[in-house]
DOLUM-790900 format. One record per atom (N, C-alpha, C): residue in one letter; residue number from 1; x, y, z; atom name. Coordinates in nm, 3 decimals. Layout:
BEGIN
type / seq / c1 / c2 / c3 / atom
A / NUM / X / Y / Z / CA
...
! end
This chain:
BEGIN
type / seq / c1 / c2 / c3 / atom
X / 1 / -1.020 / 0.784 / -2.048 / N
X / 1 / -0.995 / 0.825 / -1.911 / CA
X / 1 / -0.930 / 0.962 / -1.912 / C
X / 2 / -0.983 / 1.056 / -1.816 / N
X / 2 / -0.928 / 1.194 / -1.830 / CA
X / 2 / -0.767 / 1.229 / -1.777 / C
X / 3 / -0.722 / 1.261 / -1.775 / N
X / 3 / -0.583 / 1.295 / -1.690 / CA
X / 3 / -0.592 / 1.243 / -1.586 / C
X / 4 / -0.718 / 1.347 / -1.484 / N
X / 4 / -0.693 / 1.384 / -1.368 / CA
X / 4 / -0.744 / 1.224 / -1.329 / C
X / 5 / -0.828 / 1.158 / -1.366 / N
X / 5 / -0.883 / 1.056 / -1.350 / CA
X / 5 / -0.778 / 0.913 / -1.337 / C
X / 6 / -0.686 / 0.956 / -1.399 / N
X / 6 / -0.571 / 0.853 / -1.433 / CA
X / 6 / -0.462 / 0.892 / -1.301 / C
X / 7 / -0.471 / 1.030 / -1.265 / N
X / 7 / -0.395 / 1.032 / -1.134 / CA
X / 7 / -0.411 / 0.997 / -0.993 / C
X / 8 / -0.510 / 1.019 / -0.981 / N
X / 8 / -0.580 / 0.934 / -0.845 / CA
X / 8 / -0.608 / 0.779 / -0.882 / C
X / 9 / -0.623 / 0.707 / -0.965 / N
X / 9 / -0.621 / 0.579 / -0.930 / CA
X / 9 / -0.476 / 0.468 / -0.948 / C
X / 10 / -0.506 / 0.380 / -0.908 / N
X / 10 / -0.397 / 0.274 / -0.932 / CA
X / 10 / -0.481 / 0.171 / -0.934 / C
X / 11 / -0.396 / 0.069 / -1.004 / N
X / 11 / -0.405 / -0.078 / -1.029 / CA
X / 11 / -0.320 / -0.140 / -0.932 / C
X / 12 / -0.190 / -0.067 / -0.852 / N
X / 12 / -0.116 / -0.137 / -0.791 / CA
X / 12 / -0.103 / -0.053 / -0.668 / C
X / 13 / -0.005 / -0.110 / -0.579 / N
X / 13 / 0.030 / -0.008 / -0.450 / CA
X / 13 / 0.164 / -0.028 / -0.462 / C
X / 14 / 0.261 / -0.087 / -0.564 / N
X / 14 / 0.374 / -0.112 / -0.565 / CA
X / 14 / 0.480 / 0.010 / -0.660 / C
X / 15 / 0.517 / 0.093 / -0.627 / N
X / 15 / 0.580 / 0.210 / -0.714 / CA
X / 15 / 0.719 / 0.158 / -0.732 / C
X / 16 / 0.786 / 0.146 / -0.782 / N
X / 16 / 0.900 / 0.116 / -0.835 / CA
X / 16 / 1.013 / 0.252 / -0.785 / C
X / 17 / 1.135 / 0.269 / -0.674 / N
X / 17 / 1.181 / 0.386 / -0.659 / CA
X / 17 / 1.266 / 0.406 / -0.789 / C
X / 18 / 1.278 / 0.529 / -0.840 / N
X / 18 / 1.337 / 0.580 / -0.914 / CA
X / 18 / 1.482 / 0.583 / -0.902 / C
X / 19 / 1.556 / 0.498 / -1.009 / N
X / 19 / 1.665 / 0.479 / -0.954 / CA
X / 19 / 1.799 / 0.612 / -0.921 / C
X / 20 / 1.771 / 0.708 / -0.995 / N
X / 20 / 1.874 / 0.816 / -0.967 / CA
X / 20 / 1.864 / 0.862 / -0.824 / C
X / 21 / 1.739 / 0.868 / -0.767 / N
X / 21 / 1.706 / 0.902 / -0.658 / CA
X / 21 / 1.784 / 0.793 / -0.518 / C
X / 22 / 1.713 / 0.670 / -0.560 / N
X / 22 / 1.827 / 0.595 / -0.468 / CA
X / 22 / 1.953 / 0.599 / -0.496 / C
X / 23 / 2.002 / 0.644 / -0.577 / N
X / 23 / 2.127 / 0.641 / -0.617 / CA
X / 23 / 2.214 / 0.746 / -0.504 / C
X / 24 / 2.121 / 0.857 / -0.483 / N
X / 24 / 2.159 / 0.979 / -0.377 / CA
X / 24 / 2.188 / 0.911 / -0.261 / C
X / 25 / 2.045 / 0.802 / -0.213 / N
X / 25 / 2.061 / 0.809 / -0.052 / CA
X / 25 / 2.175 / 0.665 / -0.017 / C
X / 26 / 2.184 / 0.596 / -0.144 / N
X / 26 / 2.245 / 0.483 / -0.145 / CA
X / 26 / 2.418 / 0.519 / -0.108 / C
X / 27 / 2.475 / 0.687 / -0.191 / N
X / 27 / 2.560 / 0.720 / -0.165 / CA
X / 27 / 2.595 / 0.789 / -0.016 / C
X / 28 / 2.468 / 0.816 / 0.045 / N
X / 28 / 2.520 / 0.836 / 0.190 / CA
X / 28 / 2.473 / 0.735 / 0.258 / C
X / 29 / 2.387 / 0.586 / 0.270 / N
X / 29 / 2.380 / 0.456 / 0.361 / CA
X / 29 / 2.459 / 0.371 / 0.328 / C
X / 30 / 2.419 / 0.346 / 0.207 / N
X / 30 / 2.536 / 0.233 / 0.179 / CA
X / 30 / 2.439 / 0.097 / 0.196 / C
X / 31 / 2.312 / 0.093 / 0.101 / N
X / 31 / 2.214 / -0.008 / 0.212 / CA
X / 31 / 2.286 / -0.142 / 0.152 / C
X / 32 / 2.267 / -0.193 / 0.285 / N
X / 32 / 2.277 / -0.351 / 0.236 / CA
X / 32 / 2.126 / -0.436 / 0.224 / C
X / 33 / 2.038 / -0.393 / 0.256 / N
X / 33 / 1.922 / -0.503 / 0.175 / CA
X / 33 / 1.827 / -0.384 / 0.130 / C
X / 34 / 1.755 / -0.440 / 0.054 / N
X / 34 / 1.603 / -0.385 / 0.014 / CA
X / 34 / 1.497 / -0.436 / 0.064 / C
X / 35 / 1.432 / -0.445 / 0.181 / N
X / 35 / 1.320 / -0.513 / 0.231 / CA
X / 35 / 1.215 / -0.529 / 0.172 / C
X / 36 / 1.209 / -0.457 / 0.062 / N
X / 36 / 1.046 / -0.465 / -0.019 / CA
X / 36 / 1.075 / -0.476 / -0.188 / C
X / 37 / 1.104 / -0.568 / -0.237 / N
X / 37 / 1.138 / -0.560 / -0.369 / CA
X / 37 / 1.108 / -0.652 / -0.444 / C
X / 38 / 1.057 / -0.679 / -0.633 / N
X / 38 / 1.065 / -0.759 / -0.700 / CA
X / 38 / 1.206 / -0.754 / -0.739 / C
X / 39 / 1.192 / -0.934 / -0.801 / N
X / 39 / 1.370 / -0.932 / -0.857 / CA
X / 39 / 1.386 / -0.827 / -0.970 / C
X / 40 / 1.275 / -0.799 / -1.058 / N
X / 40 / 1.351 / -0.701 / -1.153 / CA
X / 40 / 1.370 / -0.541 / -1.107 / C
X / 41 / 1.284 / -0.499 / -0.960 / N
X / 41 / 1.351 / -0.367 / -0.949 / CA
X / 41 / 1.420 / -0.349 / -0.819 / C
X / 42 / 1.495 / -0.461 / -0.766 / N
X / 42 / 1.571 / -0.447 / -0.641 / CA
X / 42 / 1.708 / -0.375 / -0.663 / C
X / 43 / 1.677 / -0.329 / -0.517 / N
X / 43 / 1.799 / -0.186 / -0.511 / CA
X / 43 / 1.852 / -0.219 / -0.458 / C
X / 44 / 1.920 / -0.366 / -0.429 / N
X / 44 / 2.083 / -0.415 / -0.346 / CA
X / 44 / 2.053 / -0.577 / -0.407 / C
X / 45 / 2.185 / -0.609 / -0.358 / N
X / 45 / 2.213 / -0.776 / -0.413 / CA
X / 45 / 2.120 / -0.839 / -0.313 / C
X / 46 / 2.062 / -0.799 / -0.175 / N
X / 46 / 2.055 / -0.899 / -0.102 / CA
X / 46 / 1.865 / -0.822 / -0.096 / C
X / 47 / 1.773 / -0.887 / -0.096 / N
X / 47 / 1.681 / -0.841 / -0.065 / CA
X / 47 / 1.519 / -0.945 / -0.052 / C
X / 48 / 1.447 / -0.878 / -0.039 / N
X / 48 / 1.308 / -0.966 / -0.013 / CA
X / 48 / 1.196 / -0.959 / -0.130 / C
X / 49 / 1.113 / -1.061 / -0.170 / N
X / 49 / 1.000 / -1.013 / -0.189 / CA
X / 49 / 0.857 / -1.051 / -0.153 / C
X / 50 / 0.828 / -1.046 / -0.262 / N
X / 50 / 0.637 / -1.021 / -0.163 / CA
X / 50 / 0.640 / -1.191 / -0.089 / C
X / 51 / 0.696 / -1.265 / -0.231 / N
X / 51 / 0.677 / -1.421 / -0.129 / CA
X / 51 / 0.745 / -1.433 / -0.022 / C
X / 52 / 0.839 / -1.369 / -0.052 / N
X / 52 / 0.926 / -1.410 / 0.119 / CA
X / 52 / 0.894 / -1.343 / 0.212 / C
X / 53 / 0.816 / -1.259 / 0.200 / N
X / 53 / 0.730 / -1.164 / 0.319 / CA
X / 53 / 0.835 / -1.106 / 0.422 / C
X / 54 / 0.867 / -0.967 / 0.354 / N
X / 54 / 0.960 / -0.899 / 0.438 / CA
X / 54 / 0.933 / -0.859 / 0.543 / C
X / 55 / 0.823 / -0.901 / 0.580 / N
X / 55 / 0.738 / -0.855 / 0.703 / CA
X / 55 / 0.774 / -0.928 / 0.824 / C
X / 56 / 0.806 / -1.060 / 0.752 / N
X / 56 / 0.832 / -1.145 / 0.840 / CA
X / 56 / 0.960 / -1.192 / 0.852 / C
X / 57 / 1.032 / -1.117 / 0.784 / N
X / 57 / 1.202 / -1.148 / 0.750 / CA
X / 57 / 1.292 / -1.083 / 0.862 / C
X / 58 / 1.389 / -1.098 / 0.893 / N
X / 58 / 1.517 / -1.013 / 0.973 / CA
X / 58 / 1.528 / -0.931 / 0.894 / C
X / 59 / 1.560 / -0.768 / 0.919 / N
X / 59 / 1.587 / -0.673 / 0.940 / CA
X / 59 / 1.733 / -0.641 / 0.896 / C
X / 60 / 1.840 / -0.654 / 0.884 / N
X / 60 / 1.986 / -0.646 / 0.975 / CA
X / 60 / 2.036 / -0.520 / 0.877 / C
X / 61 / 2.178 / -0.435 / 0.916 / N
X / 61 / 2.215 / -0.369 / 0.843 / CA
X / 61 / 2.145 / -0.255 / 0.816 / C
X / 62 / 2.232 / -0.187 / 0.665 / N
X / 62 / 2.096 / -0.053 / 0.672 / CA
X / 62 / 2.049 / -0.121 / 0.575 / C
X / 63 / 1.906 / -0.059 / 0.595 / N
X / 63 / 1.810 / -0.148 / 0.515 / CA
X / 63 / 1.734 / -0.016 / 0.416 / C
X / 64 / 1.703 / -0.049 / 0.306 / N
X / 64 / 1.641 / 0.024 / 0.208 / CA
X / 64 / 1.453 / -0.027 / 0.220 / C
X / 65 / 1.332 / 0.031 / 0.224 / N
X / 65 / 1.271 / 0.035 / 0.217 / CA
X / 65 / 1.155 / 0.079 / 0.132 / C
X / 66 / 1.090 / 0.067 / 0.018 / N
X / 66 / 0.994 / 0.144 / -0.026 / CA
X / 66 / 0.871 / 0.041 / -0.002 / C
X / 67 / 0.781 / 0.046 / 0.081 / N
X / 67 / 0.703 / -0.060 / 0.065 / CA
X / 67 / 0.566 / -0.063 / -0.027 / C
X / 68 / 0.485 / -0.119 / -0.016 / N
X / 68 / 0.363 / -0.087 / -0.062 / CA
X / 68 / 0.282 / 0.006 / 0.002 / C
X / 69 / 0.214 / 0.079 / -0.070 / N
X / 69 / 0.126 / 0.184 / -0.036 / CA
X / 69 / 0.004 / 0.173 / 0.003 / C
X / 70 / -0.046 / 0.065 / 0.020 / N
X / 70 / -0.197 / 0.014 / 0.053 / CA
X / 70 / -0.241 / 0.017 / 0.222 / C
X / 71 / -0.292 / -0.018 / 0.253 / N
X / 71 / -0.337 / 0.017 / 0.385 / CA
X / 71 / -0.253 / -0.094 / 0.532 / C
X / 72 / -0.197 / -0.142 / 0.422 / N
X / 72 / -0.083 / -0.244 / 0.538 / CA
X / 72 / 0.039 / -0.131 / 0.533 / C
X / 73 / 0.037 / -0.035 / 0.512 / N
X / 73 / 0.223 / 0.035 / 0.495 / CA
X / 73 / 0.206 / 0.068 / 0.660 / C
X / 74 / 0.155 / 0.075 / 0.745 / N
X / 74 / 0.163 / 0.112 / 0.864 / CA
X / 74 / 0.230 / 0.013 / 0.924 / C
X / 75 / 0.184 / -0.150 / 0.916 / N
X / 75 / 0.308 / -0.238 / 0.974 / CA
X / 75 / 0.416 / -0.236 / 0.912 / C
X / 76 / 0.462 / -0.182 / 0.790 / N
X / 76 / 0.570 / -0.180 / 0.743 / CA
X / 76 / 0.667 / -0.102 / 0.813 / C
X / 77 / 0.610 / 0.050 / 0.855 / N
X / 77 / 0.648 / 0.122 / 0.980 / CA
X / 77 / 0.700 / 0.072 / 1.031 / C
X / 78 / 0.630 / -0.009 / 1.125 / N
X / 78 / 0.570 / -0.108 / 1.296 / CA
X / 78 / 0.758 / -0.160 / 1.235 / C
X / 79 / 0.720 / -0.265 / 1.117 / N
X / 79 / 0.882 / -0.330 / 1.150 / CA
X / 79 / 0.997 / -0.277 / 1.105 / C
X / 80 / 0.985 / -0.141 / 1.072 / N
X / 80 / 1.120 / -0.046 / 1.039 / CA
X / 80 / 1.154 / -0.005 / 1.226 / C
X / 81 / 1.042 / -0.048 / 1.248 / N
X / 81 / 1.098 / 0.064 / 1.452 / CA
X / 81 / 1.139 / -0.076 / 1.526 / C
X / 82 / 1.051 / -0.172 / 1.522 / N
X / 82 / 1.113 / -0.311 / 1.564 / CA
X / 82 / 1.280 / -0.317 / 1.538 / C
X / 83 / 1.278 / -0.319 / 1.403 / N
X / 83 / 1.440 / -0.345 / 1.323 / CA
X / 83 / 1.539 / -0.294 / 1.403 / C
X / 84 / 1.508 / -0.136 / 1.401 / N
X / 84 / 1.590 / -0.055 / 1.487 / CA
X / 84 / 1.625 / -0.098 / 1.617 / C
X / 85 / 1.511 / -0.101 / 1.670 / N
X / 85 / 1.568 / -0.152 / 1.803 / CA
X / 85 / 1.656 / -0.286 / 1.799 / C
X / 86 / 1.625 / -0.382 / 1.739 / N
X / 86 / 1.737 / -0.516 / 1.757 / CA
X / 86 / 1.873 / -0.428 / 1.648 / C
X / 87 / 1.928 / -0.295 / 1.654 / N
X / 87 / 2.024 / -0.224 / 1.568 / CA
X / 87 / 2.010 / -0.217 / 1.401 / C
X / 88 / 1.930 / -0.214 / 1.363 / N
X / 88 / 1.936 / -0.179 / 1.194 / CA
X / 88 / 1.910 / -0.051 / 1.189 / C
X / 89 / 1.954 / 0.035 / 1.093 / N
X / 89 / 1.915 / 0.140 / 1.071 / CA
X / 89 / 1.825 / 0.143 / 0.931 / C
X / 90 / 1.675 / 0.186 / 0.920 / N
X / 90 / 1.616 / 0.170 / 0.843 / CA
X / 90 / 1.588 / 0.285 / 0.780 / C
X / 91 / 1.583 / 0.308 / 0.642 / N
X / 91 / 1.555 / 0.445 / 0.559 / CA
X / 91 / 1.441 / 0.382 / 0.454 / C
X / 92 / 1.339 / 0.468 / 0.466 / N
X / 92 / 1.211 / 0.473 / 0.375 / CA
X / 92 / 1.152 / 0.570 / 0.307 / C
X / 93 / 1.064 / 0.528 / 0.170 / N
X / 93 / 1.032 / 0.566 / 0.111 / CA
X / 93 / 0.892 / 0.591 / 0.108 / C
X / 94 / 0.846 / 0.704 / 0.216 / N
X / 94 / 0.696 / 0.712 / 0.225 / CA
X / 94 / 0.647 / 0.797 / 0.182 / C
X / 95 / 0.481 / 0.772 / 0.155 / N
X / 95 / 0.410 / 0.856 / 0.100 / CA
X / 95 / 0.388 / 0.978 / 0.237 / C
X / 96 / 0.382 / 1.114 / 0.236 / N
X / 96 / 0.342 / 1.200 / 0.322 / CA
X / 96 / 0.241 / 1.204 / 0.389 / C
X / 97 / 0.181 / 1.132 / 0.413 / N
X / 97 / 0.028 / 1.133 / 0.444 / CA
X / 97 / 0.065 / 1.162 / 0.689 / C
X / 98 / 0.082 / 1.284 / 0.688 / N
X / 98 / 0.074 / 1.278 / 0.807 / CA
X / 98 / -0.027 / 1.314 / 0.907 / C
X / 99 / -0.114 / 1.286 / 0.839 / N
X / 99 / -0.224 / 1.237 / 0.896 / CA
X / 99 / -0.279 / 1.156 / 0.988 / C
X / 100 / -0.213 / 1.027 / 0.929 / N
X / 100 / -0.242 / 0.904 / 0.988 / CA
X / 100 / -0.183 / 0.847 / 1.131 / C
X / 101 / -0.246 / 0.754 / 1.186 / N
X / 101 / -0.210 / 0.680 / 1.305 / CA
X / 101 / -0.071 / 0.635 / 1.302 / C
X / 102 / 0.013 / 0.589 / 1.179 / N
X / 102 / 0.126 / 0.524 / 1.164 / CA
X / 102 / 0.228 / 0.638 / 1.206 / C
X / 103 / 0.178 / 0.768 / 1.110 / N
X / 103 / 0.268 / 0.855 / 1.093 / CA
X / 103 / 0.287 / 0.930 / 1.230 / C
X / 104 / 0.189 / 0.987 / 1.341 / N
X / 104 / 0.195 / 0.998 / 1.449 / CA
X / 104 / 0.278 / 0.869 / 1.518 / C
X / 105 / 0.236 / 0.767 / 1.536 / N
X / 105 / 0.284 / 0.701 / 1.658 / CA
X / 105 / 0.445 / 0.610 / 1.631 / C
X / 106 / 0.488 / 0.577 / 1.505 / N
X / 106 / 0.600 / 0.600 / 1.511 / CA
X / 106 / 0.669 / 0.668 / 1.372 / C
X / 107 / 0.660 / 0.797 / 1.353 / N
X / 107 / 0.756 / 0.842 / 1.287 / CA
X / 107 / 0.806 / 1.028 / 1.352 / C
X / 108 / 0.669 / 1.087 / 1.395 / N
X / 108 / 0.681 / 1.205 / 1.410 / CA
X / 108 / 0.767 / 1.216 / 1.579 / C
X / 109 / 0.822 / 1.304 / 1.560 / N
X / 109 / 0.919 / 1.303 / 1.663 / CA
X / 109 / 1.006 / 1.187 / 1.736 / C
X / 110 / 1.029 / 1.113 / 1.624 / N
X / 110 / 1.073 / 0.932 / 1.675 / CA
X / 110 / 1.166 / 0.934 / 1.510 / C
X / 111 / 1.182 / 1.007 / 1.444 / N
X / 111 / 1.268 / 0.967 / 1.317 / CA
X / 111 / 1.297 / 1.141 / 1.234 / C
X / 112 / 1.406 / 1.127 / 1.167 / N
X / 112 / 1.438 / 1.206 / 1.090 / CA
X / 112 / 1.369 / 1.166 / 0.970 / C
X / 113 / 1.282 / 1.309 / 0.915 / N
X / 113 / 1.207 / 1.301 / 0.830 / CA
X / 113 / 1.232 / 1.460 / 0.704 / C
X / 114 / 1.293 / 1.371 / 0.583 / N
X / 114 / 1.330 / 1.460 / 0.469 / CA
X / 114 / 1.197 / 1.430 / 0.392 / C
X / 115 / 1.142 / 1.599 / 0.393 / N
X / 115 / 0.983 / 1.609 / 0.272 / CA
X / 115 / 1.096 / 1.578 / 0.142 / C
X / 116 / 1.011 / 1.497 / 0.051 / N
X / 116 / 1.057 / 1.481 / -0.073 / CA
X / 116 / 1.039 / 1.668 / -0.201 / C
X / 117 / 1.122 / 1.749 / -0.243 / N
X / 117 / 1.014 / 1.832 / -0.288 / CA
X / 117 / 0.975 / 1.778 / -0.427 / C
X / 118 / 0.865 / 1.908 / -0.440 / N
X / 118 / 0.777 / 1.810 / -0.593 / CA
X / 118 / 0.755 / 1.658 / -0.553 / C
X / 119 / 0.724 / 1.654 / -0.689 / N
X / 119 / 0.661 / 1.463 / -0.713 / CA
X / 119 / 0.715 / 1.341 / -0.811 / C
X / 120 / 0.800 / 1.275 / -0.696 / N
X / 120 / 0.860 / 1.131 / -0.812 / CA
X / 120 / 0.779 / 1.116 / -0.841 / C
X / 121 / 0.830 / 1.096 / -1.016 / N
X / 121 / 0.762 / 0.973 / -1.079 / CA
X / 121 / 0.882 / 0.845 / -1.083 / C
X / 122 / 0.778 / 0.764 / -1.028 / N
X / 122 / 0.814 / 0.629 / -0.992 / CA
X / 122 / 0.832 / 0.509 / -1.126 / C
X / 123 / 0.924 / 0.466 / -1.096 / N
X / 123 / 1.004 / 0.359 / -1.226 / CA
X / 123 / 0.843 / 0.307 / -1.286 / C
X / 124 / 0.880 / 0.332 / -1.472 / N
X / 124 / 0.736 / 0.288 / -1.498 / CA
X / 124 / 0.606 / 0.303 / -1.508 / C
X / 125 / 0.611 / 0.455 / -1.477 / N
X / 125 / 0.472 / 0.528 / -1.413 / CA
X / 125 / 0.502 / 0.614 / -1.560 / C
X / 126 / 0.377 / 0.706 / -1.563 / N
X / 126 / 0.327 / 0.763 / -1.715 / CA
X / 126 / 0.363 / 0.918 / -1.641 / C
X / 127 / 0.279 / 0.939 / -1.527 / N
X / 127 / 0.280 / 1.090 / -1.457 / CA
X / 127 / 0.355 / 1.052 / -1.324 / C
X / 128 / 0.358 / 1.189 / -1.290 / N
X / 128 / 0.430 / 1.176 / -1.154 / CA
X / 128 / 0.327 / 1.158 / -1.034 / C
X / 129 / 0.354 / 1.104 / -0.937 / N
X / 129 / 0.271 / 1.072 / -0.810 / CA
X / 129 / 0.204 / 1.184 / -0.792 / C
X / 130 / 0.044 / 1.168 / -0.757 / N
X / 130 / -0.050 / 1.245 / -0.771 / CA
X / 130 / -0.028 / 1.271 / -0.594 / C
X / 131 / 0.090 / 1.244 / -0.478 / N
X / 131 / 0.077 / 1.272 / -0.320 / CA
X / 131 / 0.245 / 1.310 / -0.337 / C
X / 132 / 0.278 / 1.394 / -0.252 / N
X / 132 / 0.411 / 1.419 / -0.161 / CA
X / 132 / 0.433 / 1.299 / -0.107 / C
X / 133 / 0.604 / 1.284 / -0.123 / N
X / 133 / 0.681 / 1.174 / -0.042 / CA
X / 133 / 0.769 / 1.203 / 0.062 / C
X / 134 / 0.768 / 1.122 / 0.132 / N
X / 134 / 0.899 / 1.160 / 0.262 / CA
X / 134 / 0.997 / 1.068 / 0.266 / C
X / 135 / 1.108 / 1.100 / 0.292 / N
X / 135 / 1.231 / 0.978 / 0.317 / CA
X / 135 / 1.227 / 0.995 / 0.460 / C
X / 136 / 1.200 / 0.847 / 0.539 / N
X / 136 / 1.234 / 0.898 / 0.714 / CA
X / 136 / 1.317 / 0.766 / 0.778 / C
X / 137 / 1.378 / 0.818 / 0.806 / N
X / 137 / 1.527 / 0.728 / 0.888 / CA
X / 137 / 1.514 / 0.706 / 0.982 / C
X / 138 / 1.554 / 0.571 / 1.029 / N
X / 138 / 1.500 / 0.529 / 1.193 / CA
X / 138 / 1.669 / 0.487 / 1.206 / C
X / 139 / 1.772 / 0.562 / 1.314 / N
X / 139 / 1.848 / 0.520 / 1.354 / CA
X / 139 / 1.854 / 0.449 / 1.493 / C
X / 140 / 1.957 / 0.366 / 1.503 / N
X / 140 / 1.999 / 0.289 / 1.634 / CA
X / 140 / 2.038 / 0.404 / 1.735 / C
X / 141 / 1.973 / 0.379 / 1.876 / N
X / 141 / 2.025 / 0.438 / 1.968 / CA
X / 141 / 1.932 / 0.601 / 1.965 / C
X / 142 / 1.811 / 0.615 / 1.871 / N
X / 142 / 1.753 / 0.740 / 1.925 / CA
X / 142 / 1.636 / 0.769 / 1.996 / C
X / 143 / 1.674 / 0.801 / 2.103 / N
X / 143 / 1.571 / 0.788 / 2.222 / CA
X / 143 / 1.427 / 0.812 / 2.196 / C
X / 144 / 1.321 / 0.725 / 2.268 / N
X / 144 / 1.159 / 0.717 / 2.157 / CA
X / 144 / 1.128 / 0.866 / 2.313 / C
X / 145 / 1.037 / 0.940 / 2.176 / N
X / 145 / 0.974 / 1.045 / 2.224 / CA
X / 145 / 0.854 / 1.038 / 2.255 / C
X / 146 / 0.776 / 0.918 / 2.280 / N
X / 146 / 0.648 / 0.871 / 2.275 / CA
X / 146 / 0.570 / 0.942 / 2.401 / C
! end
């Protein structure tokens, strides 16, 4: 398999966040859950995984996010803006793709959005992510610009 060939594909949609990196945003939230996590790479004591379907879980607190990257990350969105509104403040780990329907209808002008620069490589990975990432924060109480 060539390089470039090995950078565009995956076997998974699950990236593992790099822990120095959460280590940054962890020192300014303070999250109390991880909504999207296996037990061996969860980034708080209290968190979800694929079986317990964070999708379908409560929200509460600040919540840490990296979800899967596959073509469901748009409801993952959907319940970072839900969350908010019943008061959680949610911070995520998205791929840049602002392109899309998700990224228009709730993130752009509806969340604070830090471009990642360059490219994590994600816990476990050989190269670094072949797309730009964004961290975007959905706080309590910010009026929807829709």
């Amino acid at each position: 398999m060539s390089i470039t060939k090995g950078m565009f594909t995956s076997t998974t949609d699950l990236w593992e966040t790099p822990q120095a990196f959460f280590d940054q945003l962890n020192a300014e939230f303070c999250f109390s859950l991880d909504a999207c996590a296996l037990p061996w790479n969860a980034k708080c004591e209290r968190y979800y995984t694929p079986e317990q379907d964070g999708l379908s879980q409560p929200w509460t607190g600040v919540v840490w996010c990296n979800p899967p990257y596959g073509w469901k990350i748009g409801k993952w969105v959907e319940k970072a803006v839900a969350s908010v509104s019943e008061g959680a403040t949610v911070v995520m780990l998205l791929p840049a793709r602002t392109d899309t329907q998700w990224f228009h209808r709730y993130i752009y002008h509806q969340a604070e959005i830090r471009f990642v620069p360059g490219r994590l490589k994600f816990g476990g990975a050989k190269w670094n992510a072949p797309f730009p990432c964004m961290v975007v924060i959905f706080r309590p109480g910010r009026e929807e610009q829709r």
